[in-house]
C-alpha positions in Angstrom: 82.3 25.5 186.1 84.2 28.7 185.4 87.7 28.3 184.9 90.5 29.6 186.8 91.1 33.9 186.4 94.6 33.4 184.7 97.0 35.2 187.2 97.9 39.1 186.1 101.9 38.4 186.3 101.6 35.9 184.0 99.7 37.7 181.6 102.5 40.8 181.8 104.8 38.0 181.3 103.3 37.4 178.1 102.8 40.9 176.8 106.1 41.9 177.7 107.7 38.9 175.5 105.5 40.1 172.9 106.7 43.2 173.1 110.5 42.2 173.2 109.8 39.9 170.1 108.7 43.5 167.9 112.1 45.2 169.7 113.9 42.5 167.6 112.1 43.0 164.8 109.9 40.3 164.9 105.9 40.7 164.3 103.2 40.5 166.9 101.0 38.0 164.9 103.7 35.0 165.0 104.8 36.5 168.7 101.4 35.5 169.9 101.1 32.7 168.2 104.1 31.1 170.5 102.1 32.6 173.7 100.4 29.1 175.4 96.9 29.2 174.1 95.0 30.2 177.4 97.1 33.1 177.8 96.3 34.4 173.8 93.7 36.5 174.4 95.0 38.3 177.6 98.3 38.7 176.2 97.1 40.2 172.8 94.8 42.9 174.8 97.8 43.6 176.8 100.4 44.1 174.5 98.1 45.7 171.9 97.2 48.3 174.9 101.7 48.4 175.5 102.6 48.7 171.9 99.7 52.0 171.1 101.1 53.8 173.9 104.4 52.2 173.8 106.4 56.1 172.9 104.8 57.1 176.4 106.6 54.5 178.2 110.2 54.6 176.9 110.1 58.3 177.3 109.2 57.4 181.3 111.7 54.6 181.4 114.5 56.9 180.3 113.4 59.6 183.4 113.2 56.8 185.4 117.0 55.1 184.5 119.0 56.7 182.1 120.6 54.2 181.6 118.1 50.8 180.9 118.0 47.2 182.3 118.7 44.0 179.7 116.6 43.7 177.5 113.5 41.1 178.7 113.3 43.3 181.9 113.4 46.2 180.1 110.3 45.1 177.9 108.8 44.2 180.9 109.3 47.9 182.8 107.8 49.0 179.9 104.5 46.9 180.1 104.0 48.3 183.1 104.5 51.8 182.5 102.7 51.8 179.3 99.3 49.9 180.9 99.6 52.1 184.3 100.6 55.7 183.2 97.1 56.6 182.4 94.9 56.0 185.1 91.4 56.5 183.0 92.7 53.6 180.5 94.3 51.6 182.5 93.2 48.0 182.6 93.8 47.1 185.9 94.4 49.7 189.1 98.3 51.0 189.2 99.4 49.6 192.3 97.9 46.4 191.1 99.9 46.5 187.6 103.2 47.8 189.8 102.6 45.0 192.3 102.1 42.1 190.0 104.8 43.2 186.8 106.9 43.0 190.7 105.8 39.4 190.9 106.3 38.7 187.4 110.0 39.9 187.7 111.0 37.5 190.5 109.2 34.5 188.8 110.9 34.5 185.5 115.2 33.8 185.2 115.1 36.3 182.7 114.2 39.1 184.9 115.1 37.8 188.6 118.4 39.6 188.8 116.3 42.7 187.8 113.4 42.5 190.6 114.7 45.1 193.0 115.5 47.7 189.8 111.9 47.1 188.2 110.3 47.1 191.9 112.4 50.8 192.4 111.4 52.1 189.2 107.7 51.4 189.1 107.8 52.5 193.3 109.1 55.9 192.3 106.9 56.3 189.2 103.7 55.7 191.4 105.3 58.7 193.7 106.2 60.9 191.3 103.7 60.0 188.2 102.3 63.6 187.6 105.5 65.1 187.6 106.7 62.3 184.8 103.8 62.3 182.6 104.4 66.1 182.9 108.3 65.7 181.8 107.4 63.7 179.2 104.5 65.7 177.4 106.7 67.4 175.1 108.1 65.1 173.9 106.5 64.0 170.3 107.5 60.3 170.6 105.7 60.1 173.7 102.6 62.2 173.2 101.6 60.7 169.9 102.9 57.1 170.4 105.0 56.9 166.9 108.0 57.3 165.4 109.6 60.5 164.9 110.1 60.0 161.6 106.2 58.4 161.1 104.8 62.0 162.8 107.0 64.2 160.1 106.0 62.4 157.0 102.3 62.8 158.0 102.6 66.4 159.3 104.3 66.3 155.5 101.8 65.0 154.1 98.4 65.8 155.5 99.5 69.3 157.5 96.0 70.5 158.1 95.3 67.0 159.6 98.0 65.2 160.7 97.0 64.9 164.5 93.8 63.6 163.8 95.4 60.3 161.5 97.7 59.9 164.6 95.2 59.8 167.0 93.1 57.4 165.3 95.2 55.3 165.3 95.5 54.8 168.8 92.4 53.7 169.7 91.4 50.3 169.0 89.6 49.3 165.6 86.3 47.2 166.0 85.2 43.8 164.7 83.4 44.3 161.2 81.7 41.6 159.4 81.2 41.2 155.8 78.1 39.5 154.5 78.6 36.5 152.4 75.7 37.8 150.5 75.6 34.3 148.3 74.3 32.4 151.6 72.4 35.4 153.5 71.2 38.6 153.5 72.4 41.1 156.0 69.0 42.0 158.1 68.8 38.1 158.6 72.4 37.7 159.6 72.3 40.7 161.8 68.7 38.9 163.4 70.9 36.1 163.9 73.6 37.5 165.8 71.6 39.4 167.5 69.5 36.3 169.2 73.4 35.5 170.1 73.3 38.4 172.2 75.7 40.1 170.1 75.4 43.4 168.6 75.7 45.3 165.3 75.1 47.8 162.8 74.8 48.4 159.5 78.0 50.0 158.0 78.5 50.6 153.9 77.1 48.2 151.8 77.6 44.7 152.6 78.9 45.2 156.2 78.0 44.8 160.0 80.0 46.5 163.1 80.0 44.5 166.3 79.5 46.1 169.7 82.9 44.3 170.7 85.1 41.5 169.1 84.6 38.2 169.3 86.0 34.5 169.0 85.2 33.7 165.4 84.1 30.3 166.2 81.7 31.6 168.9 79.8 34.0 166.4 76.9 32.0 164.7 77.4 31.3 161.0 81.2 31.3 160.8 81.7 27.7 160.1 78.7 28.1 157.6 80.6 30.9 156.0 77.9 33.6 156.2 80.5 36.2 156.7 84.2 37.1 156.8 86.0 39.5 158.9 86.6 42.5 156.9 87.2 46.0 158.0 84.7 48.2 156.2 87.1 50.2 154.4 88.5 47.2 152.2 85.4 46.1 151.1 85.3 49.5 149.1 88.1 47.0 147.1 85.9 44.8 145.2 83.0 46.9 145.2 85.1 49.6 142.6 86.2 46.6 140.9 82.7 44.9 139.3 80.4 47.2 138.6 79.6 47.5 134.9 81.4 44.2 133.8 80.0 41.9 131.5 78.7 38.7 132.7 81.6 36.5 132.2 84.2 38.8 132.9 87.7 38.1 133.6 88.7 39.2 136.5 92.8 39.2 138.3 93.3 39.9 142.1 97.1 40.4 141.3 98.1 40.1 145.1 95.6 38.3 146.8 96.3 36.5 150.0 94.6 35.9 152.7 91.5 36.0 149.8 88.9 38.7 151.8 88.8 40.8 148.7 89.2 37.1 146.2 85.9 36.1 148.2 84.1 39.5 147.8 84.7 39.7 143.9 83.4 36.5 143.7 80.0 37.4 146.0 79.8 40.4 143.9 80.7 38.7 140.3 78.7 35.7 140.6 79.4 34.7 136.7 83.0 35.8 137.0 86.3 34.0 136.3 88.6 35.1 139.4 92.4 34.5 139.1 93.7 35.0 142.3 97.8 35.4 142.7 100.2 35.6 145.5 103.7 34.7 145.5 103.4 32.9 148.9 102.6 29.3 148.6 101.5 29.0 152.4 99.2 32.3 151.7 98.0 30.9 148.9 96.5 27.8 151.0 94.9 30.5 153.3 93.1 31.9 150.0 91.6 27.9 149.2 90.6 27.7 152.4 89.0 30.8 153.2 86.9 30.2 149.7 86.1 27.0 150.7 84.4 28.0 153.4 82.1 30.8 152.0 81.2 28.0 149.5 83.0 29.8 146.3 85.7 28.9 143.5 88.6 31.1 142.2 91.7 29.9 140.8 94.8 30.4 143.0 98.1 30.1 141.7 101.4 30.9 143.5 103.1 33.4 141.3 105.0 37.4 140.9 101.9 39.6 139.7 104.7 41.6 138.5 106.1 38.5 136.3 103.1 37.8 133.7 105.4 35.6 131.2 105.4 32.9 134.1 101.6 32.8 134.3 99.8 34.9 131.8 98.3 33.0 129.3 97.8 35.7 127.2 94.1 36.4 127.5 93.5 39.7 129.0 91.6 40.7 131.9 88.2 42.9 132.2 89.4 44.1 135.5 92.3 43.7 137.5 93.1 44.8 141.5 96.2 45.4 142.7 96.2 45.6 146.9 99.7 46.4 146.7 102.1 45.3 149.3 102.5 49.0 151.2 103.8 50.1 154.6 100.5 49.4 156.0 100.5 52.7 157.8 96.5 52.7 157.7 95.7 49.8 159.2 97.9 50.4 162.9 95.0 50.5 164.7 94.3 46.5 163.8 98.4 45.8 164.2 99.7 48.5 166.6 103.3 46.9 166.2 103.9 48.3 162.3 104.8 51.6 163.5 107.5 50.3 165.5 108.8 47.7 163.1 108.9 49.8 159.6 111.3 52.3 158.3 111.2 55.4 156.8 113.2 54.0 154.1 110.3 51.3 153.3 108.8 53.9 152.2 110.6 54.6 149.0 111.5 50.6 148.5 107.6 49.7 148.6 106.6 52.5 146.4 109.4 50.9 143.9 107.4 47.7 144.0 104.0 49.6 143.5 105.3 50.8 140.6 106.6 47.5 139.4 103.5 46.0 139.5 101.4 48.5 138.4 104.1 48.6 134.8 103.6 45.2 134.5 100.3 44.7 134.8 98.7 47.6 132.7 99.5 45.3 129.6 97.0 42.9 130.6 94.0 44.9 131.1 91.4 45.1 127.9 90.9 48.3 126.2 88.0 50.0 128.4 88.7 47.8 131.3 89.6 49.0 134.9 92.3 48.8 137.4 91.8 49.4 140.9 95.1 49.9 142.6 94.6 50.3 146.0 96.9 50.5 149.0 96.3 50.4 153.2 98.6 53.5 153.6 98.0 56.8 154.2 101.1 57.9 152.7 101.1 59.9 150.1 104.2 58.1 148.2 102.0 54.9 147.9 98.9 56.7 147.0 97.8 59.8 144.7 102.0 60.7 144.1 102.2 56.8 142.6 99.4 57.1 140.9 100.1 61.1 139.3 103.4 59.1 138.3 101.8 56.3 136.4 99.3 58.3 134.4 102.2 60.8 133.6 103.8 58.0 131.6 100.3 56.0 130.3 98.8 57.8 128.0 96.2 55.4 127.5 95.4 55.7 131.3 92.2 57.5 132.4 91.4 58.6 136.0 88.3 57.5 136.7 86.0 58.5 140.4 87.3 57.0 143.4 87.5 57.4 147.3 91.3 58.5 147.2 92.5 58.4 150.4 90.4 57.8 153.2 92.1 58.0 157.0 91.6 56.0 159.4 88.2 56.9 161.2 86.8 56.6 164.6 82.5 56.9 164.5 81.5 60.4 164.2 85.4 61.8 163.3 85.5 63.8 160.1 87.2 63.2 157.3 87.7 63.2 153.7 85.0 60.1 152.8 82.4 60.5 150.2 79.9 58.1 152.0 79.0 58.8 155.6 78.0 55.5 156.2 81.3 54.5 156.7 81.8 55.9 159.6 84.7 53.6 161.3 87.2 52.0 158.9 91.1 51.8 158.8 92.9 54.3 156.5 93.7 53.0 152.2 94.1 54.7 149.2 91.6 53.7 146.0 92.3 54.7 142.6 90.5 53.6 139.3 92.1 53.4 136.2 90.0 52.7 132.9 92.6 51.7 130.0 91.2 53.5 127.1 89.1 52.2 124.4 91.4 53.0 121.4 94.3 50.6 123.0 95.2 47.3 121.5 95.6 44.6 123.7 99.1 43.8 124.5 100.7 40.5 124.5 103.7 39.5 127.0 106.8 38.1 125.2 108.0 34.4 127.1 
């Protein structure tokens, strides 16, 4: 027996406290989490859909009332609006969205008092919605769904192709597998889902691209650890990081929780020691877990990459990657909420980080050994200008072929990536850096 269609005002009830939860600040992924478990999956669809065009909706709100309602029946106007002002992506029909956000007012105390205000609002914006969508289409906040100060720094810093990074990432990112290639092939996997009714392709060179998402539990092999989720873009990580090490090789994921990349260096680098560090001991579980399950081993210690005296033991490494923590700007289409929780100002104090760790760790790399620093920004300030500043200062530092930045991609959009086969990826920056021969290894003072 089926079970019971969840009814639609209580899934707006759940988006819009999602969306009220990012207002203060908060995350989506621990916002959902409090959500009760059979309204998850509606509410993350729902606020996902508020939060990409969420610009679009506070610029109809403030046409609407100038002057806006507290703040839980606020978020919830703005569900409304942001699900029904587009009638070719709106989930549900209009009236039905107006009608139901209506009944989700009157059957919350948070939002009661509001009902006839939210009912008059969405009324008028169902009268008068071309004339609003018209009012607001010059407004930048509302026609590209970011922050004003987001769509300057990438007109900045990409001004022949600015629009197309925004755009991207407004549309949703798909599911993409990455084959555990220890445990299976990926023709056989891809045979496997496929007798699951579930379809894929190919993308670069370990990876599969579903039709749609789906429950990891209900996708065959999961539990065996044939795959991990992975967008296609950070698998480029690990695959710049082993090729042409010795058998053996030492190898550091310098900030490596939840363990995607730790678990693809050790696919890729079968013979390989793999130090994996993060400074968070609860992520740092994640990263045992996650390898447990794909059947490998890595060492995981909770520890500051940028601290070696606490956990160097003065050995140094073939390789090293540094994912560096980064505004995440290139990843919004996966988390929709970061554009609307950073600050410009992030910016400049993440960068300081980057640079931290990058200092530190340079020390520990052999002579003619690599770094791959790589970032999930398109920034420029946490990509190629960090990197132009760290070689100006290493003279032992050598520039070696990498992606650079890649944007975030939709299937056939064009772009600055060197391999067509990844044709639908989030947005990073990858840069390799080969320490040269003629250095000396260096050795941390306690």
């Amino acid at each position: 027996m089926n079970a019971p269609a969840l009814p639609l005002w209580r899934q707006l009830q759940a988006a819009a406290g999602v969306l009220a939860a990012v207002r203060r600040g908060e995350s989506a992924t621990p916002a959902l989490a409090q959500v009760p478990t059979e309204l998850r999956p509606a509410a993350q669809a729902l606020s996902f859909h508020v939060l990409r065009q969420l610009g679009r909706a506070e610029a109809l709100r403030r046409r609407l009332a100038t002057r806006g309602p507290p703040p839980a029946a606020d978020a919830l106007l703005c569900t409304a609006l942001a699900l029904a002002w587009r009638e070719e992506d709106a989930p549900y029909p209009p009236f039905t969205l107006v009608d139901q956000a209506v009944e989700a007012a009157k059957r919350s105390p948070q939002t009661r008092a509001q009902q006839g205000f939210i009912n008059a609002c969405l009324r008028r914006f169902l009268r008068e919605r071309d004339e609003l969508v018209a009012a607001t289409d010059t407004e930048p906040v509302a026609h590209w769904n970011h922050p004003r100060w987001w769509i300057a720094r990438t007109q900045q810093d990409w001004p022949r192709d600015w629009e197309q990074i925004l755009e991207a990432n407004n549309t949703p990112a798909p599911m993409t597998l990455r084959v555990n290639t220890h445990r299976i092939s990926r023709q056989p996997l891809r045979d496997l889902l496929a007798a699951a009714h579930i379809a894929s392709e190919p993308v670069g060179a370990h990876g599969l691209i579903l039709d749609r998402p789906h429950p990891v539990q209900a996708i065959p092999g999961f539990s065996e650890g044939l795959w991990s989720v992975q967008d296609a873009g950070a698998q480029l990580a690990a695959e710049l990081v082993v090729p042409g090490l010795p058998p053996h090789a030492r190898i550091l994921d310098a900030c490596a929780a939840p363990g995607g990349k730790t678990a693809h260096l050790c696919e890729l680098a079968p013979g390989a020691s793999v130090l994996a560090l993060d400074v968070d001991p609860v992520r740092c579980e994640r990263i045992h877990q996650n390898l447990q399950r794909l059947g490998l081993h890595a060492e995981v210690r909770t520890a500051d990459a940028g601290e070696p005296g606490y956990w160097w033991d003065e050995q140094p490494f073939d390789a090293i990657l540094l994912d560096a923590p980064c505004t995440a700007s290139g990843i919004v289409r996966r988390h929709p909420d970061v554009r609307w929780l950073r600050r410009e100002s992030d910016i400049a104090q993440l960068a300081a980080e980057q640079k931290r760790l990058l200092t530190a760790l340079w020390p520990l790399l052999k002579p003619g050994g690599r770094l791959v620093y790589c970032t999930c920004s398109v920034f420029r300030a946490e990509g190629e200008t960090q990197v132009a500043a760290f070689l100006a200062h290493n003279n032992t530092a050598l520039l070696r072929a990498a992606p650079g930045h890649l944007w975030p991609r939709n299937g056939g959009q064009e772009g600055p990536l060197p391999d067509n086969s990844l044709s639908d990826h989030d947005g990073f920056f990858y840069a390799v850096l080969q320490k040269s021969a003629l250095d000396a290894p260096a050795r941390q003072d306690d």
